[in-house]
Backbone of each chain as ProteinMPNN parsed JSONL, in Angstrom:
{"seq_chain_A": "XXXXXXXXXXXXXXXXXXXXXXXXXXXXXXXXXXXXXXXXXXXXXXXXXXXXXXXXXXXXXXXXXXXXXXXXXXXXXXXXXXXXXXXXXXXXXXXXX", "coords_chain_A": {"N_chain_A": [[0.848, -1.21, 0.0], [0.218, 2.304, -0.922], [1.473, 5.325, 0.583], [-0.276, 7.393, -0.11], [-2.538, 5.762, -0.85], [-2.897, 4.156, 1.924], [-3.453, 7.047, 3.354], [-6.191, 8.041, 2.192], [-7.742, 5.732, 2.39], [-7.511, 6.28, 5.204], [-9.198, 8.688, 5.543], [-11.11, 7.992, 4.274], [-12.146, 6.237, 5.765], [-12.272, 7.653, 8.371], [-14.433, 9.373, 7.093], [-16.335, 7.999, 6.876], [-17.18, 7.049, 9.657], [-18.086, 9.493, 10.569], [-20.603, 10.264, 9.276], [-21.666, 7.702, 9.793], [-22.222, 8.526, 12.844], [-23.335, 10.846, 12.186], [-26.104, 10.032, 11.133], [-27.233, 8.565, 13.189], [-27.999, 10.623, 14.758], [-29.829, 11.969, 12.863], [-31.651, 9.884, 13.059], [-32.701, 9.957, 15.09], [-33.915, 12.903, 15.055], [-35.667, 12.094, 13.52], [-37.571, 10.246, 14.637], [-38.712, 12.446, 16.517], [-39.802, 13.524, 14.859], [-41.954, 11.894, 13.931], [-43.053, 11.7, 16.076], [-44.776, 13.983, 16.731], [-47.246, 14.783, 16.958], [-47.132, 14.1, 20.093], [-46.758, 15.839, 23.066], [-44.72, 18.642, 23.165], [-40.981, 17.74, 24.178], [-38.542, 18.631, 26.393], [-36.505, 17.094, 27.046], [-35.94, 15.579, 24.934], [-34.85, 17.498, 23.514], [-32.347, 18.063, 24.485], [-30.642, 16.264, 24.569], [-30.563, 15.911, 21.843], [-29.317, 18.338, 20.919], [-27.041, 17.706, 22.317], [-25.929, 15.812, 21.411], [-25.343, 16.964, 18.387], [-23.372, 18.96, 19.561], [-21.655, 16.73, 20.543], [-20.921, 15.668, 18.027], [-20.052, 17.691, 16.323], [-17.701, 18.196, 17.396], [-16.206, 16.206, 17.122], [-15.887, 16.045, 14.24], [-14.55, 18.58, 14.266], [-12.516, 17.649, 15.078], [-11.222, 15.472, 13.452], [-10.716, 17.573, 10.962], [-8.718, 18.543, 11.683], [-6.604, 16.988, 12.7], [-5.901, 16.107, 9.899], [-7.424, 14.721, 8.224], [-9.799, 15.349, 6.996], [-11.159, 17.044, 4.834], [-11.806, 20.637, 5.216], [-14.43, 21.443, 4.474], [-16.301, 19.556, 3.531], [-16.799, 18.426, 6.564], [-18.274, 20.293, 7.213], [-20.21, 20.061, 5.786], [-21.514, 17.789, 6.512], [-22.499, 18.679, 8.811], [-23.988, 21.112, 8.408], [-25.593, 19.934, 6.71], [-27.908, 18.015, 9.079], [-28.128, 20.074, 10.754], [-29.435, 21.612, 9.623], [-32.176, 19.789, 9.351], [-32.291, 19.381, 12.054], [-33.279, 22.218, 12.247], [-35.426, 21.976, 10.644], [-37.228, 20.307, 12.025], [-37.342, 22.377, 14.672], [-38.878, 23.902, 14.106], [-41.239, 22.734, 12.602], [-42.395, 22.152, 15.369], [-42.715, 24.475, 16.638], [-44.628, 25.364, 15.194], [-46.784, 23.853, 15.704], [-47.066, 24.282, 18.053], [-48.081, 26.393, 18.407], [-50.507, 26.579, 17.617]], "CA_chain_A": [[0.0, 0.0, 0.0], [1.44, 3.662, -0.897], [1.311, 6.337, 1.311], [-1.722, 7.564, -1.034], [-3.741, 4.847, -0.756], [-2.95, 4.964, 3.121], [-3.93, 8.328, 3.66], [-7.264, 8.07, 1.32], [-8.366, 4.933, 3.621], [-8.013, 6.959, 6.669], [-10.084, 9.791, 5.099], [-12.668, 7.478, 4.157], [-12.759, 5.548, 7.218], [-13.138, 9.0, 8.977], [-16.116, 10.036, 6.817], [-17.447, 6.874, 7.326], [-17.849, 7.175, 11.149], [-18.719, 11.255, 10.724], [-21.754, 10.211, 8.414], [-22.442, 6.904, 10.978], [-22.745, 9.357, 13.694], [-24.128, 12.121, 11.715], [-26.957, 9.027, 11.037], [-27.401, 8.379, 14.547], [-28.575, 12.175, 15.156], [-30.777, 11.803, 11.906], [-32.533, 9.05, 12.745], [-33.305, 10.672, 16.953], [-34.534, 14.139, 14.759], [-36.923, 11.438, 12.401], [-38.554, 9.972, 15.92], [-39.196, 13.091, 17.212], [-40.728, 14.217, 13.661], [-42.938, 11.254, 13.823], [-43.834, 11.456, 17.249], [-45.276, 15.641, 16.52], [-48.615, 14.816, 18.046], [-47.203, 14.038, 21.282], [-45.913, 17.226, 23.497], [-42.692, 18.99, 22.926], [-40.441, 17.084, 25.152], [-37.768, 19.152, 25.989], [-35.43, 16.354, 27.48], [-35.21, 15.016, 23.957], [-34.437, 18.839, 22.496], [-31.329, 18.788, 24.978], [-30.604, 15.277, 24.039], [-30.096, 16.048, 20.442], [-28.195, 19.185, 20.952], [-25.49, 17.301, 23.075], [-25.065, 14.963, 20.608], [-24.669, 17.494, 17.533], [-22.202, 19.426, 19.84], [-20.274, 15.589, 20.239], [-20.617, 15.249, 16.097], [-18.997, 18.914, 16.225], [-16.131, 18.127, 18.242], [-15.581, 14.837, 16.469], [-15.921, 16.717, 12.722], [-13.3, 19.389, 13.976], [-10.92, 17.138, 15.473], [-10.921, 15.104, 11.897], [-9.801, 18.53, 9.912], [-7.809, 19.488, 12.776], [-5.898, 16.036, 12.396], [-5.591, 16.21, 8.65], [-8.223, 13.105, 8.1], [-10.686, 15.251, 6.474], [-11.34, 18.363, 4.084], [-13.173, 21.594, 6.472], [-15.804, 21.858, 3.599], [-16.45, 17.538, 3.72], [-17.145, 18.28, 7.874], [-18.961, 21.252, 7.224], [-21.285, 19.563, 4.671], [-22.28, 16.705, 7.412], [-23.122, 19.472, 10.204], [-24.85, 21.775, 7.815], [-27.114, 18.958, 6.701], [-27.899, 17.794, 10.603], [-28.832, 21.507, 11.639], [-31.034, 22.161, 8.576], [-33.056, 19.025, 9.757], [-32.545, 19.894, 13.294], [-34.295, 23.858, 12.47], [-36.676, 21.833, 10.236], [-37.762, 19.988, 13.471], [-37.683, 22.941, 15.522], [-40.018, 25.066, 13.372], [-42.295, 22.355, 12.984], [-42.367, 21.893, 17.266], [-43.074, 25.599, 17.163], [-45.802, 25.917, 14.555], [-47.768, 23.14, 16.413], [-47.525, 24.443, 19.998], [-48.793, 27.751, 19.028], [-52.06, 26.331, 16.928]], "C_chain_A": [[0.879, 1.255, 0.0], [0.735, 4.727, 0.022], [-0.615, 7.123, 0.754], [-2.427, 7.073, -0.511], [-4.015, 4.387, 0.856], [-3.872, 5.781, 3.524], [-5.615, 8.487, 3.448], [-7.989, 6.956, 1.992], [-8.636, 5.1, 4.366], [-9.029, 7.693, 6.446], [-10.918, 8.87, 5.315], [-13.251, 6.7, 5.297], [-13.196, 6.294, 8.497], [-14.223, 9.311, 8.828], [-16.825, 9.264, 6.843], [-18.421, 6.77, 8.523], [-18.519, 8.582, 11.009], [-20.302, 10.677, 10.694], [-22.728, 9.259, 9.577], [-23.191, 7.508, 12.033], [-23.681, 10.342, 13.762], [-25.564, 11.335, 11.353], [-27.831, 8.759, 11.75], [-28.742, 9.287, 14.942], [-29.649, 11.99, 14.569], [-32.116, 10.956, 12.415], [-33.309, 9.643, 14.894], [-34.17, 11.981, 16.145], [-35.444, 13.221, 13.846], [-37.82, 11.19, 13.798], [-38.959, 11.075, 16.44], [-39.779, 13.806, 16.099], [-41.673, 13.334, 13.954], [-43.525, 10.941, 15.294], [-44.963, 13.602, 17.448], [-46.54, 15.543, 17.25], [-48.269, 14.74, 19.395], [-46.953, 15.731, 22.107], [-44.596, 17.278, 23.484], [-42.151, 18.115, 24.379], [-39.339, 17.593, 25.321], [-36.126, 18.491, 26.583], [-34.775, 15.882, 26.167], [-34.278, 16.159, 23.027], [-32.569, 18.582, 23.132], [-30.493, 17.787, 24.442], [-29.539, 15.533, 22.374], [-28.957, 17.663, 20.567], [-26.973, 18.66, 21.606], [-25.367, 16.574, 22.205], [-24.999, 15.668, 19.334], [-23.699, 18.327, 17.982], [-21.015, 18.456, 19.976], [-19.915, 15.74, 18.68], [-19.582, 16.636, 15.793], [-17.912, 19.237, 16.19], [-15.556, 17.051, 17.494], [-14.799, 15.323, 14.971], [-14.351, 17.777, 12.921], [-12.271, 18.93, 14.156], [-10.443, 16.254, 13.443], [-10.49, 16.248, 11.179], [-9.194, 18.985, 10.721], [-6.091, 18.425, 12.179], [-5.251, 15.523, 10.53], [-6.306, 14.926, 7.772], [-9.274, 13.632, 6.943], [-10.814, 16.824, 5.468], [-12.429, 19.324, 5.203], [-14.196, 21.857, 5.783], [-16.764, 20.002, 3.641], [-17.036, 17.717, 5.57], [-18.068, 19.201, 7.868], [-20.183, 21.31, 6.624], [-22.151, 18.628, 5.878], [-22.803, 17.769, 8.523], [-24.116, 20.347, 9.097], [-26.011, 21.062, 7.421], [-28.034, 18.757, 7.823], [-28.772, 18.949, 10.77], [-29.83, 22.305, 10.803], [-32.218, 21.275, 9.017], [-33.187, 19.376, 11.056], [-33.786, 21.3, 13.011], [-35.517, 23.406, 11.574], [-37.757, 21.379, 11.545], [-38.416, 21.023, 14.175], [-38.936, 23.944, 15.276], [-41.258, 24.274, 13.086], [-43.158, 22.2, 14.495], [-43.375, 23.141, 17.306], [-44.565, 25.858, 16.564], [-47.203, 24.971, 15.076], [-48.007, 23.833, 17.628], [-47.954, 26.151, 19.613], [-50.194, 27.698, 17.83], [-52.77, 26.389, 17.697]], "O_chain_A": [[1.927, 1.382, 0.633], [-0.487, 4.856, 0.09], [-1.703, 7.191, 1.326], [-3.111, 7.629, 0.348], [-5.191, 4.23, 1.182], [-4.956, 5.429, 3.987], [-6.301, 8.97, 4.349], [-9.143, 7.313, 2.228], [-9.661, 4.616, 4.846], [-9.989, 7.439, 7.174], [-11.508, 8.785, 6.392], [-14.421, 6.563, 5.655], [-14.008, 5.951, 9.357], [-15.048, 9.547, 9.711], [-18.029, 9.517, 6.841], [-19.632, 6.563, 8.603], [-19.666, 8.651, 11.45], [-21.055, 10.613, 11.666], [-23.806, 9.558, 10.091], [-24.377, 7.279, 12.268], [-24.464, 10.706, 14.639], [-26.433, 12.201, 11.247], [-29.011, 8.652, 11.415], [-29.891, 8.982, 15.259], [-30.639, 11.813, 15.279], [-33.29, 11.274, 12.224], [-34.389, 9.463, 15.456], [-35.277, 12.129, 16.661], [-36.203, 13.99, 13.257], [-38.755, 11.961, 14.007], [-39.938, 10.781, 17.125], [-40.336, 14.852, 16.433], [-42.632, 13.968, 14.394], [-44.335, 10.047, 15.542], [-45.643, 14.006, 18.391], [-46.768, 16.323, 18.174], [-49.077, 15.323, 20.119], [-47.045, 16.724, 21.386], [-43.681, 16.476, 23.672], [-42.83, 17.928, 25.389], [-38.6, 17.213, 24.412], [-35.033, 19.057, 26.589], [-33.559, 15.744, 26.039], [-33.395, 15.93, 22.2], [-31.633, 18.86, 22.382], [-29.534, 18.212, 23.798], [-28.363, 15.372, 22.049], [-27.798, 17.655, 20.15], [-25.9, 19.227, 21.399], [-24.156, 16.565, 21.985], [-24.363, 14.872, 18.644], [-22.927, 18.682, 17.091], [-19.844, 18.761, 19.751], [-18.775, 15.903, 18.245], [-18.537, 16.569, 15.144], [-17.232, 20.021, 15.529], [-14.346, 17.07, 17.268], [-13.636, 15.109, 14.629], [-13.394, 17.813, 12.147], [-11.202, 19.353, 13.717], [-9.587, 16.562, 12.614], [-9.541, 15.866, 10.494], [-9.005, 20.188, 10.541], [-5.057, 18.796, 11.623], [-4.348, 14.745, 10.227], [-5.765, 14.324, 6.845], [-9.672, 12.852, 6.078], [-10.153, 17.715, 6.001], [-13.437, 18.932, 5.789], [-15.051, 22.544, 6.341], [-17.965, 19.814, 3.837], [-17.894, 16.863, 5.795], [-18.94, 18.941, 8.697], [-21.042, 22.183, 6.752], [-23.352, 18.824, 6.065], [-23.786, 17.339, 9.127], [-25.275, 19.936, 9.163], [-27.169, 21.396, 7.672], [-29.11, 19.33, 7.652], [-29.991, 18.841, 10.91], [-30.643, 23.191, 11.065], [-33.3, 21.855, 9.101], [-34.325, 19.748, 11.344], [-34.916, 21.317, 13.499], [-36.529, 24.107, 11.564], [-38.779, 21.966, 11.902], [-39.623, 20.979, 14.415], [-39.678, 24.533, 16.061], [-42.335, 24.851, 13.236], [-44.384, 22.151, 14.592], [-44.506, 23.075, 17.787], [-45.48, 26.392, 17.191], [-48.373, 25.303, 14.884], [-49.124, 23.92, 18.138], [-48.103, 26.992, 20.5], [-50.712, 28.699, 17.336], [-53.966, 26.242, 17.445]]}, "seq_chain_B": "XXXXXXXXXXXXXXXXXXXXXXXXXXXXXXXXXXXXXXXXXXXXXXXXXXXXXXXXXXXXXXXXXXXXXXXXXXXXXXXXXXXXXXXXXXXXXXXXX", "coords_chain_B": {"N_chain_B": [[8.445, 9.44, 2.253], [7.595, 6.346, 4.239], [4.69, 4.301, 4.49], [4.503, 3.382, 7.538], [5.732, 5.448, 8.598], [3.681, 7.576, 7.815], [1.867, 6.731, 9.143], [2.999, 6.939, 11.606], [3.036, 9.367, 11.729], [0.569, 10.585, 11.814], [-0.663, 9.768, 13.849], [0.895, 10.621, 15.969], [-0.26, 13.559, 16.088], [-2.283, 13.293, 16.421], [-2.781, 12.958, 18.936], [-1.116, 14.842, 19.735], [-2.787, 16.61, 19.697], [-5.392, 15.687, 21.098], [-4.079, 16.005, 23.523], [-3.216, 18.844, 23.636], [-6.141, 19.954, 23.826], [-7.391, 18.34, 26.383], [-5.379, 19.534, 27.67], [-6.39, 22.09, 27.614], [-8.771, 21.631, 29.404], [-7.921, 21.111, 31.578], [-6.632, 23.612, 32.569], [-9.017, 24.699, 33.115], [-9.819, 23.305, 35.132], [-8.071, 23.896, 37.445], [-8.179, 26.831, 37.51], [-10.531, 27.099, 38.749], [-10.187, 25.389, 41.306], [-7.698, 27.544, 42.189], [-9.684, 29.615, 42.952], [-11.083, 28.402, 45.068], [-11.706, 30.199, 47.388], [-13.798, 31.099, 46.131], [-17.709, 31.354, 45.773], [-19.339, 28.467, 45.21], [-19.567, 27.84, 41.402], [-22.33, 26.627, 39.79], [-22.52, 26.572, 37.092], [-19.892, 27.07, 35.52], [-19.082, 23.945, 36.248], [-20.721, 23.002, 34.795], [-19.76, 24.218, 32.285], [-17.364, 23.108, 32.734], [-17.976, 19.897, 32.689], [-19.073, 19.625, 29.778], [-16.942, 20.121, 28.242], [-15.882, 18.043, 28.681], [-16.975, 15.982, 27.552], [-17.236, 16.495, 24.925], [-14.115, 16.388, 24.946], [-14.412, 13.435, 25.344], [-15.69, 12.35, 23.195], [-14.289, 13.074, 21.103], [-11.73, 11.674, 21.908], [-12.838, 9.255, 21.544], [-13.317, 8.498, 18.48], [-11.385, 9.286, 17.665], [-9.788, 6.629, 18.367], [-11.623, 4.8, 17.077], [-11.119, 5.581, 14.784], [-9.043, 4.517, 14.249], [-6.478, 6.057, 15.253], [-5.194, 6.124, 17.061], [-4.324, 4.509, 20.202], [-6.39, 2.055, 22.339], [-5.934, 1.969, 25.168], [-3.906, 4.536, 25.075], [-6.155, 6.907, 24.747], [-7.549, 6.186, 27.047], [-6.488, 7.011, 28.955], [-5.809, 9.788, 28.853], [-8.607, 10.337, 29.717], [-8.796, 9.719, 31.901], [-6.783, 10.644, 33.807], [-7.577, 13.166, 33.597], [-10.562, 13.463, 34.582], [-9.632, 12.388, 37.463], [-8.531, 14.508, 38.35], [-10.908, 16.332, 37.938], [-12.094, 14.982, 39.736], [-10.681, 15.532, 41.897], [-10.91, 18.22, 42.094], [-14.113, 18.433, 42.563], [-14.065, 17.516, 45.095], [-12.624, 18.968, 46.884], [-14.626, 21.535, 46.961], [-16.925, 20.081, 47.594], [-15.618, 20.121, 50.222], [-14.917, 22.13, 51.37], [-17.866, 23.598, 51.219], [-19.319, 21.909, 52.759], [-17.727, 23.098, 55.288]], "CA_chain_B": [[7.881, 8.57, 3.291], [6.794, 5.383, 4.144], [3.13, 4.172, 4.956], [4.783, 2.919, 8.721], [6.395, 6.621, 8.734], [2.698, 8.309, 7.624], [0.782, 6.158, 10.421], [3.382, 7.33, 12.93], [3.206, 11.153, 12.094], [-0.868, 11.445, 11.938], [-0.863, 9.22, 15.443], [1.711, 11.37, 16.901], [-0.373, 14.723, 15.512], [-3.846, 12.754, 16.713], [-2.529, 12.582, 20.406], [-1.113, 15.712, 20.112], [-4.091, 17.403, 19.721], [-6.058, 15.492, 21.859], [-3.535, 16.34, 24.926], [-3.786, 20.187, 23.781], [-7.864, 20.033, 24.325], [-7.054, 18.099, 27.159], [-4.644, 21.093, 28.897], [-7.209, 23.558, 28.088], [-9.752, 21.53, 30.324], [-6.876, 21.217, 32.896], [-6.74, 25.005, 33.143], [-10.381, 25.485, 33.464], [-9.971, 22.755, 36.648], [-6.887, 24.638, 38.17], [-8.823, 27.922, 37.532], [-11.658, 26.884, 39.504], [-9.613, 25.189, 42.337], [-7.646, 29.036, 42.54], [-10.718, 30.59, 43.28], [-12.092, 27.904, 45.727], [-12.479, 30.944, 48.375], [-14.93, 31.7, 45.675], [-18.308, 30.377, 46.107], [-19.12, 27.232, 43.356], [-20.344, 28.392, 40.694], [-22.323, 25.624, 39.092], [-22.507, 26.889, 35.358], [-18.361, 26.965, 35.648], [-19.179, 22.989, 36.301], [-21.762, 22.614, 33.918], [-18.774, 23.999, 31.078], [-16.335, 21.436, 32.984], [-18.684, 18.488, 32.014], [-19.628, 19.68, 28.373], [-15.656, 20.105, 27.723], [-15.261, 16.805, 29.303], [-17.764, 15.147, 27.081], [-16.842, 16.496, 23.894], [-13.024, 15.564, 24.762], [-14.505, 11.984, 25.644], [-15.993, 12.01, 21.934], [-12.981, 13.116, 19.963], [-10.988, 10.764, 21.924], [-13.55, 8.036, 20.902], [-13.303, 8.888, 17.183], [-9.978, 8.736, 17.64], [-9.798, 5.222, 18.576], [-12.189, 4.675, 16.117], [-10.561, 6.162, 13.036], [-7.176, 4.009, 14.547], [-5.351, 6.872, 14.59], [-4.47, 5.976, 19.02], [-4.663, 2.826, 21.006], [-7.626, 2.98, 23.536], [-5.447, 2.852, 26.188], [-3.735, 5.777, 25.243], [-7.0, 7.8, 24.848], [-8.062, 6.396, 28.417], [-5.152, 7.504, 29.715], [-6.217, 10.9, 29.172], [-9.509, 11.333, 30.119], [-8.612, 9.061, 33.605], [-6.086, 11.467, 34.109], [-8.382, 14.544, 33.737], [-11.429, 12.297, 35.556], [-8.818, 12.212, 38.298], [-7.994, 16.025, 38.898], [-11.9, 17.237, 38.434], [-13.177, 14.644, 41.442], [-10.085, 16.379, 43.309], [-11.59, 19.541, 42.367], [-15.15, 18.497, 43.121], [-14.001, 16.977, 46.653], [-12.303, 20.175, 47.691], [-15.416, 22.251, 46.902], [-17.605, 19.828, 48.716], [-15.21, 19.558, 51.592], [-15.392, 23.698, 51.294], [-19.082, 24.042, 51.698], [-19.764, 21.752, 54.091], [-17.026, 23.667, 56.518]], "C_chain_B": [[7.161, 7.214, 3.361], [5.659, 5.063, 4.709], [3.428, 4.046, 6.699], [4.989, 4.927, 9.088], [4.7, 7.678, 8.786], [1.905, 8.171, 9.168], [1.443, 6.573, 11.588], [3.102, 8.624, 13.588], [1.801, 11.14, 12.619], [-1.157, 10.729, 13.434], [-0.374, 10.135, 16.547], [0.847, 12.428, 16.96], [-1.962, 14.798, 16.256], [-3.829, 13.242, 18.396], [-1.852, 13.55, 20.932], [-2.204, 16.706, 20.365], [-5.219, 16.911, 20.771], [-5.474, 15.922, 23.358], [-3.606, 17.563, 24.677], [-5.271, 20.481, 24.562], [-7.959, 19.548, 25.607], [-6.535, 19.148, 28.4], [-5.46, 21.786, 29.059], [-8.304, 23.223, 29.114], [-9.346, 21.312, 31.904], [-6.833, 22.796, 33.574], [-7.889, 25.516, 33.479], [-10.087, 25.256, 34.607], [-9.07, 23.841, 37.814], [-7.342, 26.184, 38.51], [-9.857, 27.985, 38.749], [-11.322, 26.511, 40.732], [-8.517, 26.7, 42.61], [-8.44, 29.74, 43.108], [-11.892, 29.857, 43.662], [-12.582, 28.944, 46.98], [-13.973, 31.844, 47.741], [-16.301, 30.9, 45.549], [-18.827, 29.61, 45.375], [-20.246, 27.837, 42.983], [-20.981, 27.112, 39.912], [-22.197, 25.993, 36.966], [-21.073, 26.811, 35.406], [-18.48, 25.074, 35.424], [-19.582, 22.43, 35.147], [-20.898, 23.056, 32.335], [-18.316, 22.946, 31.329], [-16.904, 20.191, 32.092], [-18.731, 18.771, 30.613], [-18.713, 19.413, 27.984], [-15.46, 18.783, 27.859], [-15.818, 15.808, 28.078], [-17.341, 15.313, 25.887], [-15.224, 16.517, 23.753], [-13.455, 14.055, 24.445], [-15.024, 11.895, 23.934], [-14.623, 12.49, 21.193], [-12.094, 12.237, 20.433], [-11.26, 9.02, 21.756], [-13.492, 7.842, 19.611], [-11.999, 8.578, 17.106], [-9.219, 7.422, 17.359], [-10.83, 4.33, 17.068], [-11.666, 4.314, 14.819], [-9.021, 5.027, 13.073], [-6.138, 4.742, 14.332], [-4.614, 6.573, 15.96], [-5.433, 4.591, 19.09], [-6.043, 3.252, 21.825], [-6.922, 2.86, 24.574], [-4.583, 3.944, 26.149], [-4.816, 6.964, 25.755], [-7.621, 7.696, 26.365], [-7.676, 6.532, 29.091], [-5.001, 8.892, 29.59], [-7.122, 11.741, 29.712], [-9.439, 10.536, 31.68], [-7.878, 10.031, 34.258], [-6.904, 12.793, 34.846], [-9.568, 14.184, 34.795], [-10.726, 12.246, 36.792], [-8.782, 13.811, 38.877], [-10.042, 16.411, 38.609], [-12.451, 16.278, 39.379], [-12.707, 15.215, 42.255], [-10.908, 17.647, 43.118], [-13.031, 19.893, 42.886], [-15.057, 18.266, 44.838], [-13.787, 18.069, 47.302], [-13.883, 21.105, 48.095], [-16.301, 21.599, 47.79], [-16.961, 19.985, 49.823], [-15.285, 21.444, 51.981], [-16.975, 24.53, 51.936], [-19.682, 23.207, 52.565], [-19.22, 22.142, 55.479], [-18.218, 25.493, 57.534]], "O_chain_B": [[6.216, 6.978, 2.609], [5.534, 5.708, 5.75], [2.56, 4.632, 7.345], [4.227, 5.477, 9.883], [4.561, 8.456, 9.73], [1.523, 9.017, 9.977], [0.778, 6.65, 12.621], [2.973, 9.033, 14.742], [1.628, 11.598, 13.749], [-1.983, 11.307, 14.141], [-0.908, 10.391, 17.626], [0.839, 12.721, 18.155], [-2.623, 15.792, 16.556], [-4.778, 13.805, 18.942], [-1.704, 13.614, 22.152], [-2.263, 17.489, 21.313], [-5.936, 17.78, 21.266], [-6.259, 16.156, 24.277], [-4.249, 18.012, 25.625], [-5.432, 21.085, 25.622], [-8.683, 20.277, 26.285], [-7.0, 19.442, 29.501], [-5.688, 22.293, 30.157], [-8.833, 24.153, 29.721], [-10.0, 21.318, 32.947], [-6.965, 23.077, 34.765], [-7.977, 26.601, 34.055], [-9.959, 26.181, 35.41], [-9.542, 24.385, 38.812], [-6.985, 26.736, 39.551], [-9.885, 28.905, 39.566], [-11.968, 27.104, 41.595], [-8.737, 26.959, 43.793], [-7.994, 30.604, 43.863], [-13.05, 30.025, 43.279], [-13.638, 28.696, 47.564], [-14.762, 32.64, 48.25], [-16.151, 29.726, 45.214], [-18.877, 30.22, 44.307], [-21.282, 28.212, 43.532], [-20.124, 26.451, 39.324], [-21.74, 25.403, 35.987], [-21.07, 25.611, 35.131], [-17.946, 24.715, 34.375], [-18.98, 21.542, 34.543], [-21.21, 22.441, 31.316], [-18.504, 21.92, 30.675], [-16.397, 19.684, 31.091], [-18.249, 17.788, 30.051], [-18.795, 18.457, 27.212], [-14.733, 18.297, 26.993], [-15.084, 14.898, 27.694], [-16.922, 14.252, 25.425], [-14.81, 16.646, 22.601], [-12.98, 13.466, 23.473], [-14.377, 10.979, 23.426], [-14.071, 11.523, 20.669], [-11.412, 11.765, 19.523], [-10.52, 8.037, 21.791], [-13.66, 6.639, 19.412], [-11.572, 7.611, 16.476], [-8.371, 7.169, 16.502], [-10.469, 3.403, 16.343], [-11.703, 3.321, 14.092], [-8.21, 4.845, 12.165], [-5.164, 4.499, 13.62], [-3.401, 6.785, 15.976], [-6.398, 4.02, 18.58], [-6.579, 4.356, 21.921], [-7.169, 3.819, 25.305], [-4.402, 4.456, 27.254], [-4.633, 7.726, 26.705], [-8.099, 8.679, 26.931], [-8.194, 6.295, 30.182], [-4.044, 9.361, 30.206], [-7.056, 12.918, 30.065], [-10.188, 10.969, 32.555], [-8.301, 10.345, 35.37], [-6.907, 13.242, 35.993], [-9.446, 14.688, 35.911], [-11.606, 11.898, 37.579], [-9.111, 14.004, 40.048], [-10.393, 16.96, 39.653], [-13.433, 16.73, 39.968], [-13.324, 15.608, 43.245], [-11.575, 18.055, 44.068], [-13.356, 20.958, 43.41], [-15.837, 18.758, 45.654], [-14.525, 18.361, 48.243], [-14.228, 21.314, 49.258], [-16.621, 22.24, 48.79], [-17.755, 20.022, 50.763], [-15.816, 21.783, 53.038], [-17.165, 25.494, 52.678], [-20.618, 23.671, 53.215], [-19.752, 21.829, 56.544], [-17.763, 26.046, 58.536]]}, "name": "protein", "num_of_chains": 2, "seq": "XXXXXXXXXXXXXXXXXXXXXXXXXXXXXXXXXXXXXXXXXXXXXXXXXXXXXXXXXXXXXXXXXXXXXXXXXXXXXXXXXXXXXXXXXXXXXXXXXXXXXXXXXXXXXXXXXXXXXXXXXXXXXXXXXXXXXXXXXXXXXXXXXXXXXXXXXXXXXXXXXXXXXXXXXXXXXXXXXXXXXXXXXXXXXXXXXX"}
């Protein structure tokens, strides 16, 4: 194996876990889309914010470490927090019907 | 360079960075034990833990990605885990005087 093909393994085995994790989050902000009839629950709000501030810390240490491109980490959180503020704006437009 | 030579630098570079993030949550502790005649502040705490948590995830990722052993990485946050119970013990042993 050359240094290359090395390097390009780590990457991908980085963005592998990012995405896994970044997955994780996804699939906690789908249950609390499909649970919308119940009441806001705001244990699960805090919930999901501690674990996109872990995915945060994880994402910067990868372009910190040289594992990952800062636009490639910046793509997986930007996705995440668009679904996150889709969430939150649906939460809101229910509890004030 | 060789692939043995690549895997040594980004390990070395991994574990440097994780003991930087590391110091800076050392200086919060040391900060806070300075200014135990001051009275606990819990939000000061309530950073401690968040820092703590999103070390404990980058040094999980870490392990992960195989860029560090896991006992290296648990050899940092035992360390740190170690100096904030001293700092919690003092403070209790503080306010119950």
């Amino acid at each position: 194996m050359s240094t290359d093909e090395l390097m390009s393994a780590l990457s991908q085995k980085a963005l592998a876990l990012l995405r896994e994790d970044a997955y994780k989050i996804e699939q906690l902000i789908q249950v609390q889309m499909e649970t919308l009839t119940n009441r806001r629950c705001p244990l699960y709000e805090e919930v999901l914010d501690t674990q996109m501030y872990g995915l945060s810390r994880e994402v910067d240490f990868a372009i910190r470490a040289g594992l990952i491109e800062a636009s490639e980490g910046k793509e997986i959180l930007n996705k995440l927090e668009r679904n996150l503020a889709n969430l939150y704006e649906a939460l809101n437009k229910q509890q004030s019907e």
